[in-house]
Z-matrix of the N, CA and C atoms (Angstrom, degrees):
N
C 1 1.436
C 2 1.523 1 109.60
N 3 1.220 2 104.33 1 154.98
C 4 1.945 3 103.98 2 -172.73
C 5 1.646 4 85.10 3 -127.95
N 6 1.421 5 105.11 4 172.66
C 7 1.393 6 115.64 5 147.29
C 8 1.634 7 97.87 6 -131.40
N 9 1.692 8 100.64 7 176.05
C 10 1.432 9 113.33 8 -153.31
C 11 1.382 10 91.47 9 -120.19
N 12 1.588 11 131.79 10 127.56
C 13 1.543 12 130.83 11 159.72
C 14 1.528 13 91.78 12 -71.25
N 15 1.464 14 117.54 13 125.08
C 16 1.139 15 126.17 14 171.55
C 17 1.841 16 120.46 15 -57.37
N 18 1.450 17 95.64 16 -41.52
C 19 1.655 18 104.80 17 175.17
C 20 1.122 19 107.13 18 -78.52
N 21 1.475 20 156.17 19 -43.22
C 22 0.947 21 146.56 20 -149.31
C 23 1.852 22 108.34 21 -98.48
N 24 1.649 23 102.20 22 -47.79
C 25 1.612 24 124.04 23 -169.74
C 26 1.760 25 103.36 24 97.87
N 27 1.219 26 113.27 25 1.87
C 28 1.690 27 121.07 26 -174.33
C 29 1.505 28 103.96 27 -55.05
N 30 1.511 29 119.52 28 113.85
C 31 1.479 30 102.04 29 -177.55
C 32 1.811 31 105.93 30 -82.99
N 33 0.909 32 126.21 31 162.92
C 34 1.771 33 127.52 32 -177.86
C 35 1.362 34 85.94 33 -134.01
N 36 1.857 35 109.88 34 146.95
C 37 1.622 36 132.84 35 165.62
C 38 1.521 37 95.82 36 -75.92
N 39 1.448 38 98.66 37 123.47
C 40 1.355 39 99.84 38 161.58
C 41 2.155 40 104.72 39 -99.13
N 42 1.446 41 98.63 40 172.18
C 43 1.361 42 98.09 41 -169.13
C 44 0.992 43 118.99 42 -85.34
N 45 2.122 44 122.43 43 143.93
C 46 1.550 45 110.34 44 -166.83
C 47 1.714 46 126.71 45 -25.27
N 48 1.225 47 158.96 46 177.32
C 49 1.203 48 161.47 47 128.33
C 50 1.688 49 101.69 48 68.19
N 51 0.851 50 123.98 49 25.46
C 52 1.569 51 125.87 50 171.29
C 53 1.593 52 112.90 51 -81.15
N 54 1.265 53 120.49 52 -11.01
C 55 1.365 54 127.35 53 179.12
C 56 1.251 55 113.84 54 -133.82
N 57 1.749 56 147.47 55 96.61
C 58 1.069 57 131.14 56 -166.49
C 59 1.781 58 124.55 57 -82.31
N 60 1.218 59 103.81 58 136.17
C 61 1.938 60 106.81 59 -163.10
C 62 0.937 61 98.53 60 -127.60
N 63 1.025 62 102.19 61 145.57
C 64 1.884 63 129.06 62 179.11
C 65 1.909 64 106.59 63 -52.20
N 66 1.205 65 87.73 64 -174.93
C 67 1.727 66 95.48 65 159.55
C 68 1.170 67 132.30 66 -95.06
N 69 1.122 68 130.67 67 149.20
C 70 1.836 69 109.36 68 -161.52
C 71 1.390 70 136.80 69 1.77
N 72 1.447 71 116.37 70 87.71
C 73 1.629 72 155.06 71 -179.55
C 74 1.692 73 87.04 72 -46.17
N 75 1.147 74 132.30 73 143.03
C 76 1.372 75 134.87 74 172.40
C 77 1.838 76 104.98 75 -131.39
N 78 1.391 77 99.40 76 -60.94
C 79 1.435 78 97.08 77 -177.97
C 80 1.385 79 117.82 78 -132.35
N 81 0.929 80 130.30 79 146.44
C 82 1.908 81 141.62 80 -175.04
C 83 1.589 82 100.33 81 -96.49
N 84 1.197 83 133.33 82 163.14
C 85 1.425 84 150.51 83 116.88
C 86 1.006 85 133.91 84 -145.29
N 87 1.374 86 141.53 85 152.09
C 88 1.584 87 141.40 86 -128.24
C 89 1.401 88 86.29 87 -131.35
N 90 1.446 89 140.12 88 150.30
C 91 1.482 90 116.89 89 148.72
C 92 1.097 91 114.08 90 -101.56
N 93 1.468 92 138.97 91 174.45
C 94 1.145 93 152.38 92 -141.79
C 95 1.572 94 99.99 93 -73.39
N 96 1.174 95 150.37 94 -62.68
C 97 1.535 96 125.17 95 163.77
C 98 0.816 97 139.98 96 -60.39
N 99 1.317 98 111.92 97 17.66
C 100 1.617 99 121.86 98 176.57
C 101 1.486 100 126.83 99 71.68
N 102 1.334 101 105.25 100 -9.66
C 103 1.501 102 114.01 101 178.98
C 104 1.365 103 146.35 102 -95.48
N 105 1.769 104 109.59 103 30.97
C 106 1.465 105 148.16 104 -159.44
C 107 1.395 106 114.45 105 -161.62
N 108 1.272 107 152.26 106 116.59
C 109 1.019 108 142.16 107 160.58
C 110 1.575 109 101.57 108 -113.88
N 111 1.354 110 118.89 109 163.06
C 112 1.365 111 135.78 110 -140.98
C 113 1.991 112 112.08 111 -140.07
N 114 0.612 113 152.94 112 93.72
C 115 1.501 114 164.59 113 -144.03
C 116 1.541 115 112.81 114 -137.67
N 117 1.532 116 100.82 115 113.93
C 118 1.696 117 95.91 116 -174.65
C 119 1.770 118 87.20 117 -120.90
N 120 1.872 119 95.56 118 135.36
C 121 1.310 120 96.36 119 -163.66
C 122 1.925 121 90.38 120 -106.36
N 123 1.367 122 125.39 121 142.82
C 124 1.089 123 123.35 122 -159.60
C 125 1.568 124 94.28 123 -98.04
N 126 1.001 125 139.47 124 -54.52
C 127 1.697 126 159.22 125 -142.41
C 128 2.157 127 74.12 126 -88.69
N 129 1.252 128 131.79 127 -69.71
C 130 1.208 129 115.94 128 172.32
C 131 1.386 130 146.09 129 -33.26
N 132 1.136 131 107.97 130 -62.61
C 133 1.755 132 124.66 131 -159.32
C 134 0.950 133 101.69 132 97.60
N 135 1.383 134 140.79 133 40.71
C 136 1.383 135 119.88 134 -173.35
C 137 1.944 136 120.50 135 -159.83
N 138 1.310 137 105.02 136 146.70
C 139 1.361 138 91.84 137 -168.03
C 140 1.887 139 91.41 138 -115.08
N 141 1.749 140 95.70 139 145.81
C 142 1.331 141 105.09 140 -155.88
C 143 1.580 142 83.22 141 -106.29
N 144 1.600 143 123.61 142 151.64
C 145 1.525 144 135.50 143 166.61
C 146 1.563 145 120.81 144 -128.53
N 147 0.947 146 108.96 145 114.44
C 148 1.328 147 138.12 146 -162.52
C 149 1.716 148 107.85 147 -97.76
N 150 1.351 149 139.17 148 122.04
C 151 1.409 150 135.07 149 170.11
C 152 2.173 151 101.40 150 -88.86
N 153 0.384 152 88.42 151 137.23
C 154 1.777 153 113.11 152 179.25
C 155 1.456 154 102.89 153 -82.19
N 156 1.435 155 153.47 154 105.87
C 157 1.050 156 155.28 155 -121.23
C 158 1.707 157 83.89 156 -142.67
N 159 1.515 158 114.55 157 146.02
C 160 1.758 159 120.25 158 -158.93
C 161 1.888 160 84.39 159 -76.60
N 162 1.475 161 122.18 160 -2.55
C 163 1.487 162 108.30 161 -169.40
C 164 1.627 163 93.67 162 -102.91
N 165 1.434 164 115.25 163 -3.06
C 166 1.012 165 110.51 164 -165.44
C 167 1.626 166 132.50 165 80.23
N 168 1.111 167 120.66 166 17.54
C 169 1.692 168 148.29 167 168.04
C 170 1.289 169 114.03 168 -91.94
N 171 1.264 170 114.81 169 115.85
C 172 1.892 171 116.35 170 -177.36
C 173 1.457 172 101.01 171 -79.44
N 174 1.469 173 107.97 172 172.13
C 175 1.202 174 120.19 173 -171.57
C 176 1.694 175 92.63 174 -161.99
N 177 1.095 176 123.76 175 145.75
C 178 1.507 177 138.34 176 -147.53
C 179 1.633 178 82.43 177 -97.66
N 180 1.523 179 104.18 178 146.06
C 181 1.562 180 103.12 179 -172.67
C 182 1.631 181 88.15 180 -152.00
N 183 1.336 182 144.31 181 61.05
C 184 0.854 183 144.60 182 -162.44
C 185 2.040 184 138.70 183 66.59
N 186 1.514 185 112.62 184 173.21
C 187 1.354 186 107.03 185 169.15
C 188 1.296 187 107.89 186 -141.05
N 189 1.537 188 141.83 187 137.87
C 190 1.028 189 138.78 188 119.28
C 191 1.560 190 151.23 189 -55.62
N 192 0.938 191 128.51 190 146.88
C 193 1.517 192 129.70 191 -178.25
C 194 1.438 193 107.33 192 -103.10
N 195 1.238 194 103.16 193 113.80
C 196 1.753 195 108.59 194 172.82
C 197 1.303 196 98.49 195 -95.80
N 198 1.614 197 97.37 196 -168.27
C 199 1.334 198 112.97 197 166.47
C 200 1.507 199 119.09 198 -75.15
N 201 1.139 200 115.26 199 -173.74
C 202 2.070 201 127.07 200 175.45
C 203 1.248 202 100.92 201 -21.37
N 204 0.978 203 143.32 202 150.79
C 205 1.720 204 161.97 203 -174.48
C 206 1.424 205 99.16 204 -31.63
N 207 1.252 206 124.48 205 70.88
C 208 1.578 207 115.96 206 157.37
C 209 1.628 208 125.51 207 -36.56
N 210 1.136 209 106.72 208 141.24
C 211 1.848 210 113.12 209 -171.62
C 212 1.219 211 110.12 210 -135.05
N 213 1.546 212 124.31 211 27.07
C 214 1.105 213 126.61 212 -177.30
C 215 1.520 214 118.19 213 -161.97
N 216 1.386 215 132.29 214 107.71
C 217 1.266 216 109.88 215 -164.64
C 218 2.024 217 86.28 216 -115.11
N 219 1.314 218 122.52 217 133.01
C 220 1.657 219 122.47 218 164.86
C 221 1.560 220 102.43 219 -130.01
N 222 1.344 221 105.99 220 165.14
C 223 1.741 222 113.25 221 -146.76
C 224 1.692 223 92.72 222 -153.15
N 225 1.549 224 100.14 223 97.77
C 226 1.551 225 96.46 224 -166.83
C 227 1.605 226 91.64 225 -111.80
N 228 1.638 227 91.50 226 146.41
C 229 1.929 228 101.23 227 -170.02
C 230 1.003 229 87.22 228 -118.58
């Protein structure tokens, strides 16, 4: 996992297990302010939610359970 200096785009290693993730991650999406990212874990059922931190560092913001291994997560505004 990285985090993002927002001013710069510099990605930084964040440390093993500092962010908890599903089982096989398939697809990401961000929504339009940038302040949610979106993770559909395929090997789960489940879509992972992530808050977007102004430094750019996620922080676990819940999980859902979809159906059969979702492979596609889209985020319509």
């Amino acid at each position: 996992m990285y985090s993002i200096d927002a001013a710069s785009g510099i990605l930084s290693p964040l440390a093993p297990g500092t962010v908890p993730a599903g089982n096989r991650p398939f697809s990401i999406a961000v929504n339009a302010a940038g302040t949610f990212a979106y993770v559909g874990n395929q090997s789960d059922n489940s879509l992972s939610i992530y808050r977007i931190g102004t430094s750019g560092v996620l922080t676990a913001a819940g999980t859902i359970q979809t159906g059969s291994g979702p492979i596609d997560v889209a985020l319509i505004n």
